[in-house]
N, C-alpha and C positions, 0 to 999 in steps of 0.2 A: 875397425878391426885391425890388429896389432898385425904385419907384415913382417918380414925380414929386416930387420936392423929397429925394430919396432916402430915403423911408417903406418901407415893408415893404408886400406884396400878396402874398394867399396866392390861389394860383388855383387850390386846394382848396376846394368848397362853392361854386364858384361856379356851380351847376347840372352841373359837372360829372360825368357819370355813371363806374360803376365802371369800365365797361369803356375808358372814355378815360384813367381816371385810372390802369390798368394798364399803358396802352400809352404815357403817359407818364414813367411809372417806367422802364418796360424802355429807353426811348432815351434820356434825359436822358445820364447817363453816357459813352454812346457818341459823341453829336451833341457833349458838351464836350471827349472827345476829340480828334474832327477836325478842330472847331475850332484848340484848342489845340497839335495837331501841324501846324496847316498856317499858323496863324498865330503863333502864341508869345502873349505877354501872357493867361495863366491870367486873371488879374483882369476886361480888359475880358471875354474871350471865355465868363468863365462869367454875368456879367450880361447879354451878350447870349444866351445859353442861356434865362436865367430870363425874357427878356421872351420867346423862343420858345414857354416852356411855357406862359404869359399867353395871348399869341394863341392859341392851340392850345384851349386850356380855355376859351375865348370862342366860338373859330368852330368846333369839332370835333362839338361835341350838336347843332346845327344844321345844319350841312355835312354832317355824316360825317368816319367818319377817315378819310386819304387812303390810297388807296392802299400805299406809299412813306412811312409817316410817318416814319420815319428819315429821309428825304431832304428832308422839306418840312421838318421842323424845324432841319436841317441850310440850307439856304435863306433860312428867315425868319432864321435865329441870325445867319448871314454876312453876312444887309441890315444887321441890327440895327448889327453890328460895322463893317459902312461904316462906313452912317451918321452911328456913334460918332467914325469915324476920320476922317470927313471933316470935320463939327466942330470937332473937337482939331486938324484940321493945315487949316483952308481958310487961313489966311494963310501957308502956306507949303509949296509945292510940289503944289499942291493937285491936279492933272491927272496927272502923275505918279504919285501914291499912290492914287489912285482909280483909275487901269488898271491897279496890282497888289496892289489887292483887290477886287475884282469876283468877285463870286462864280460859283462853277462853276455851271453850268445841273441844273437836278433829275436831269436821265438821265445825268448824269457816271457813269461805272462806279464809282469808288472809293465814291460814298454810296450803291450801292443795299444792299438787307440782302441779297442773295444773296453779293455778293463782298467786303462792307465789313468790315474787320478792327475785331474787338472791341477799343476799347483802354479797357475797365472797370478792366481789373488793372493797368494803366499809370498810370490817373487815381487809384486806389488808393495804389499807391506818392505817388506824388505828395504825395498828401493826407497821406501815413501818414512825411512826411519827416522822417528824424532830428532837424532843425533846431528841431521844433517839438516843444512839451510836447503828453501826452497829451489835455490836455484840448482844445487847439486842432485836435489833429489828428481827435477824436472829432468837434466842432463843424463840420471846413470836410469831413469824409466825409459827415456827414447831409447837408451844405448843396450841396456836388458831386455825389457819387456818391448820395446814398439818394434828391436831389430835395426834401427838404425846406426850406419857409421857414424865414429868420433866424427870425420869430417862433414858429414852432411849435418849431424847437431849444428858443428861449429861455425855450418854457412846457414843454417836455420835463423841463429841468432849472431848473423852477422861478428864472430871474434874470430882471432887463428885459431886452427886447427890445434898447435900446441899449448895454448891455455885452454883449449875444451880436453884434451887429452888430461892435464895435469887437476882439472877441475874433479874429473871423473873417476882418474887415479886415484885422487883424495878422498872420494866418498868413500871407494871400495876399501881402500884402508881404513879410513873410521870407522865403515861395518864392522870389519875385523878386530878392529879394536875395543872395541863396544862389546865385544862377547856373543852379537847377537847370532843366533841359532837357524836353520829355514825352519820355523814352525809360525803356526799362526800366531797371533800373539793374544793375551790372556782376556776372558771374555771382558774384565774390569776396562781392559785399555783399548776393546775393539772396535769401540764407537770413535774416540778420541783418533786413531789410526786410520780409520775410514775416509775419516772425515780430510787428514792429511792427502792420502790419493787421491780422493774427489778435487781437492783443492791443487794439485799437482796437471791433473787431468784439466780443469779449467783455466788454469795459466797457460797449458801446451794449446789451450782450443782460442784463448782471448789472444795470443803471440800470433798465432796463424789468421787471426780472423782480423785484424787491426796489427799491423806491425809497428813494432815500437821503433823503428828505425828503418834507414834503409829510403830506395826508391819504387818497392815495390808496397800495396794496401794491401794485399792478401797474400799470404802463405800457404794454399792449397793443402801441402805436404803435409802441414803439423796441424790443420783442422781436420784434415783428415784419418789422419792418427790419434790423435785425440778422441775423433766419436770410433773409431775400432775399437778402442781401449776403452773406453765408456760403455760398448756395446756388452765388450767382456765381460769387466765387471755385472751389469745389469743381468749378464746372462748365469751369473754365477751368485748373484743376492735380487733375485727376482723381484722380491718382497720388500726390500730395503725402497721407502718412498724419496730418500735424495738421490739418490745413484738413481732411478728412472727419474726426477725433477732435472737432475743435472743432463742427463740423456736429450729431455725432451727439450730444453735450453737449446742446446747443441744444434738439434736437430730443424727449430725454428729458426734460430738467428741465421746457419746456414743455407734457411730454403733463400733468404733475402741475397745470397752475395751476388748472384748476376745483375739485380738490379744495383749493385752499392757503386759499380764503376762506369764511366762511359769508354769509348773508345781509344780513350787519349790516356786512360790511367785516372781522370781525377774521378774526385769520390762524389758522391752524389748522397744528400742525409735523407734518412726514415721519408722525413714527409713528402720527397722528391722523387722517390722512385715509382716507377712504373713497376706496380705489384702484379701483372700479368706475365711479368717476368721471373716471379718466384717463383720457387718450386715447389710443386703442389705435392710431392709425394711427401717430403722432408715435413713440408706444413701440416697434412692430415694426421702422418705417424705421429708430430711433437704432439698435436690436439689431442689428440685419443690418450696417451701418454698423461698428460696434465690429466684430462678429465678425471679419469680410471685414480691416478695417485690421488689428486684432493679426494676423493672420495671415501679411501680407505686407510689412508697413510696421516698420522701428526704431519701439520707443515713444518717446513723447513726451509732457508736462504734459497734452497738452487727451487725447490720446489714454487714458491713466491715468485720468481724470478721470470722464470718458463711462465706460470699463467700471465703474468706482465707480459711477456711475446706474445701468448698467444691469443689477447687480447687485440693486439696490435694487428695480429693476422687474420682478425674475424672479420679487421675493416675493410668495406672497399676502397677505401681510400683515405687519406690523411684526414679529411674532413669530417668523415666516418668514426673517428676512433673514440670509444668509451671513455674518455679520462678521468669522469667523476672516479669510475672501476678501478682504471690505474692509479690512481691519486690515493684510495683506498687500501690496494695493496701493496705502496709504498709503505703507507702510512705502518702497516703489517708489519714488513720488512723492515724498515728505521725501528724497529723494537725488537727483533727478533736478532737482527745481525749489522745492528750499528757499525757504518764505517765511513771512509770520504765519499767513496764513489758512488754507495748506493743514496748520498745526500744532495752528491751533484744531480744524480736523476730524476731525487726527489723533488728538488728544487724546480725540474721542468714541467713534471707533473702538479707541482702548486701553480706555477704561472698559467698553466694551459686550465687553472680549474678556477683560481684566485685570482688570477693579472699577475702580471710582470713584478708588481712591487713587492707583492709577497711572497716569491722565489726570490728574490734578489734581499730580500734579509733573512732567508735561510742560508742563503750562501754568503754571507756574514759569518755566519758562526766556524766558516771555515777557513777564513783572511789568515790565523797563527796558528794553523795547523800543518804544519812539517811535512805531513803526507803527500800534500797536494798543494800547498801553496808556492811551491816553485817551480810545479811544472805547468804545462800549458792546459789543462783541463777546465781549471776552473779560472781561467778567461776567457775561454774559450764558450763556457755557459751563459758567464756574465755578459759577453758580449753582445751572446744572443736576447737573453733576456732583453738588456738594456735597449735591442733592435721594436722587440715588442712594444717597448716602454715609450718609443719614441725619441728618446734620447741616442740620435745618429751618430751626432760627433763621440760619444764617450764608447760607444759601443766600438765607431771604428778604430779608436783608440785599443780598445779588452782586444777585439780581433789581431793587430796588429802586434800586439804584445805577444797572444796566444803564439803568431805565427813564429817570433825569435824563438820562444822557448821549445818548439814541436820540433820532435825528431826525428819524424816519418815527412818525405817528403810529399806526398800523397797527400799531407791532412795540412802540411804546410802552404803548399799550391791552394787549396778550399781557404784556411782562413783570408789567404791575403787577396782570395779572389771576392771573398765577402767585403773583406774591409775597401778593395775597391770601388765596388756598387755604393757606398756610402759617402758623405759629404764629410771633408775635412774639417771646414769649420761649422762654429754655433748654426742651430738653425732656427 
């Protein structure tokens, strides 16, 4: 949120309690909305959103929430945007512009929440527009739709706050530049756009859940905003079977995170954890989820994906786990949404079905591919493979290599902790 001299103010912590800081999650989204459908200019209307949520988290522990916070946020946001607007235009035309924007009175119908149309998956789109690389569109959803500060992005994914600032600036200009309008966008391109958010929403949920850098394995914050904004969605395309596959994803691999660490930080893999330690509610909802979508919904990547978990979740134990099943809906998946990482998976479920040898020339086929042959993944598979395969010394080799290239210190600590259980030389 843009401050005085245009600084950043996080109006998280600021005495704000849980339950304020709930009820302004749930209307941010909305309140930029109707802003920005009844005004245009995304840019000013969602700083004057973020001085809303300011005021709100100032006078709200003290006041009370009102009523109507939808509507008083909606209120203060539209002063703000005067304001702004009268400002930028008092030497020119100044009485004019100011009687048509004057904001609606609080009891206007269209802001109260009985009759006020959601437009979260409007603002979504928006955020999630072609024009824009993945990473900007990840950046201006936390910054729009999750509510989040530039600075809290900018310490999410570990950069300054002034390149997440200038990142964010840039999208909101491209919007603008691009012509694009707040409306949904046409039924021809609404699949293709869908598909953009879902895959924005699973970057924000994969960053949180596995950090790609840094000393921390888990990001709490942004897996947990991730299934918020998965939830929305789901709750506004009921029927859509990826938005509940991707949900139900989410909602498995998260029942796993207390078992994924020990005490010290390091990580602990799939077949090591003590699954008495999942969490059973995340686990039943993903299940129910999966079953209900395969059954009525075309599969789909995130849809595939989730039964893969939740396959995983039916076992009691590593030893337990179906992998003829898994191996099968790989097999599904490498045809339906061919890419690196769903081959490196692949490749685990061939060894656990076929032996070691035949993962380990599926992961051939990935040696001169750009995507992933430079970073530490897939030695990190070979390694293990090659652990199956009996071949120590080379495995501790893949390990150790994995561990230079890995950016998260958490998964750096595990490889080089494998590569040490292992013999240096031939065996």
């Amino acid at each position: 949120m843009r401050g005085v001299g245009g600084g950043s103010v996080c109006w998280r912590g600021m005495g704000t309690d849980t339950a304020t800081e709930d009820v302004l999650r749930e209307w941010a989204p909305q309140v930029l909305g109707v802003l920005v459908r009844r005004y245009g200019q995304f840019d000013a209307c969602e700083d004057a959103v973020q001085e809303a949520l300011l005021a709100a988290a100032v006078q709200w522990p003290e006041e009370g929430v009102p009523a109507n916070p939808r509507g008083w946020l909606i209120t203060v946001a539209s002063r703000r945007l005067t304001d702004q607007i009268r400002s930028e235009q008092a030497r020119r035309r100044r009485e004019e512009t100011v009687a048509l924007m004057e904001p609606p009175p609080l009891e206007d119908p269209e802001d109260s929440p009985a009759t006020g149309a959601d437009d979260t998956l409007t603002l979504l789109f928006l955020c999630c527009h072609p024009a824009l690389s993945p990473a900007s569109q990840v950046a201006l959803t936390l910054r729009a739709v999750g509510g989040l500060t530039t600075a809290e992005i900018a310490r999410a994914f570990l950069v300054p706050e002034a390149t997440m600032a200038q990142r964010i600036s840039r999208a909101k200009q491209r919007i603008k530049a691009t012509g694009a309008q707040f409306d949904m966008p046409p039924e021809a391109e609404r699949a293709e756009r869908l598909n953009a958010i879902l895959h924005v929403l699973y970057l924000i949920f994969n960053e949180g859940y596995t950090a790609s850098s840094g000393t921390e394995l888990v990001r709490a914050d942004l897996t947990a905003e991730a299934l918020r904004l998965t939830r929305q969605v789901h709750r506004l395309l009921p029927g859509d079977g990826e938005v509940a596959g991707l949900l139900a994803l989410m909602l498995l691999t998260e029942a796993r995170r207390p078992a994924r660490t020990r005490d010290d930080g390091s990580l602990v893999p799939l077949a090591e954890q003590d699954r008495a330690l999942w969490l059973r509610g995340p686990l039943d909802e993903g299940i129910a989820l999966v079953t209900e979508t395969l059954a009525r919904s075309a599969l789909g990547p995130y849809q595939l994906q989730a039964a893969i978990a939740a396959v995983h979740a039916e076992a009691s134990d590593a030893a337990d786990t179906d992998w003829p099943q898994i191996l099968a809906l790989y097999d599904l998946l490498a045809r339906v949404s061919p890419n690196p990482v769903v081959t490196l998976n692949h490749a685990v479920a061939v060894a656990m079905v076929k032996g070691p040898g035949a993962g380990l020339d599926l992961l051939k086929t990935l040696e001169n591919d750009d995507r992933v042959s430079g970073g530490h993944r897939l030695d990190a598979v070979r390694a293990h493979l090659l652990e199956m395969s009996g071949d120590l010394a080379a495995a501790r080799a893949a390990y150790e290599t994995a561990a230079r290239r890995a950016t998260s210190f958490p998964e750096q600590r595990y490889l080089l902790a494998r590569a040490g259980n292992l013999p240096q030389g031939p065996c």
